[in-house]
C-alpha positions in Angstrom: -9.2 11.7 8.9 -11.4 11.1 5.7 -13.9 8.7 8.2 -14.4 11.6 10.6 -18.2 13.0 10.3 -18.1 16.4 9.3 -18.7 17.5 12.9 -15.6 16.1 13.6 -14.0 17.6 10.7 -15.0 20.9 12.3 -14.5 20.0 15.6 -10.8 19.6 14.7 -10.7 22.8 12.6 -11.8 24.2 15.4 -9.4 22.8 18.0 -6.2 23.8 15.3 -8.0 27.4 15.5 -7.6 28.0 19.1 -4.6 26.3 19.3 -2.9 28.8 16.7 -4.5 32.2 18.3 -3.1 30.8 22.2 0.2 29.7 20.7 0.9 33.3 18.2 -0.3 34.9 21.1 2.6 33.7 23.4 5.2 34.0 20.6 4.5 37.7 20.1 4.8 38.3 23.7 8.1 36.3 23.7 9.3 38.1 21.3 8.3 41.4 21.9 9.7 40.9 26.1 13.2 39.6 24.4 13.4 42.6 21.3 15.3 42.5 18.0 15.6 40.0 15.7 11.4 40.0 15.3 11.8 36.3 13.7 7.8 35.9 15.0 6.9 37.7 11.3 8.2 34.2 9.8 6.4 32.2 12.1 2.8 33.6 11.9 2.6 33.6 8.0 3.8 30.2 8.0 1.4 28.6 10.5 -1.9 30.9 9.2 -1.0 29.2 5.8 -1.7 25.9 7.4 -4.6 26.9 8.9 -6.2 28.9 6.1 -5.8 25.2 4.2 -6.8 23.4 6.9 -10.1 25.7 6.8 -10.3 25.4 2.7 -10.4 21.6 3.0 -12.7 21.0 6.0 -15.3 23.8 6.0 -14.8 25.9 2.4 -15.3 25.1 -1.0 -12.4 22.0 -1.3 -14.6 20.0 1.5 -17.0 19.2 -1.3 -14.2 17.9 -3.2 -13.8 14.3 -3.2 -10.5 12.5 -3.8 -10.2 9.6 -6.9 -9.6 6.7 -4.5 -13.2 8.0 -2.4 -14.7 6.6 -6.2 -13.7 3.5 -5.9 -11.8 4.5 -9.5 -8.2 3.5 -10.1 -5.2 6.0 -10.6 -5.3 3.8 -14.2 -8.8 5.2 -14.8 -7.5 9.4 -14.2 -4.8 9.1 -17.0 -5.8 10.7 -20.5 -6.4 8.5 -23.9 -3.1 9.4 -25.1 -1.9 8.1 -21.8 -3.3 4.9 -22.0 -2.0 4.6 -25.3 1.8 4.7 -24.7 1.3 2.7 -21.6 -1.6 0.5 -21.6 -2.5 -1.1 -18.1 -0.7 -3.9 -16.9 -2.3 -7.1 -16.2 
């Protein structure tokens, strides 16, 4: 998913979008047609969690982000001096 051009990134976003609004739609009618217990609270907070991250990392502020191995840096490179100290890199 990291290769994908950001068009695809939103194209994706997108797809997770419609696919979350179709599917809470259904359970709420399920629900609501078969009564008590409403477990469809649990569900919906759950999923829009997902998606909310899904969002954050492919169109908000985290898609600027870039991840340590997009460097080319080791994980060796991320530790602090004192660190590197007590366990100096292996060769």
């Amino acid at each position: 998913m990291r290769n994908l051009s950001p068009e695809g990134k939103a194209l994706g976003f997108r797809i997770h979008a419609v696919a979350f609004v179709v599917v809470m739609a259904l359970l709420v009618a399920i629900n609501v047609l078969t009564g008590a217990p409403y477990w469809v609270q649990w569900v919906l907070p759950g999923w829009s969690i997902g998606l909310l991250n899904h969002w954050f990392f492919v169109l908000g502020p985290g898609a600027r982000w870039k991840h340590h191995t997009d460097t080319g840096r080791s994980a060796a490179d991320w530790r602090t001096p004192a660190q590197k100290e007590e366990q100096p890199d292996r060769q």
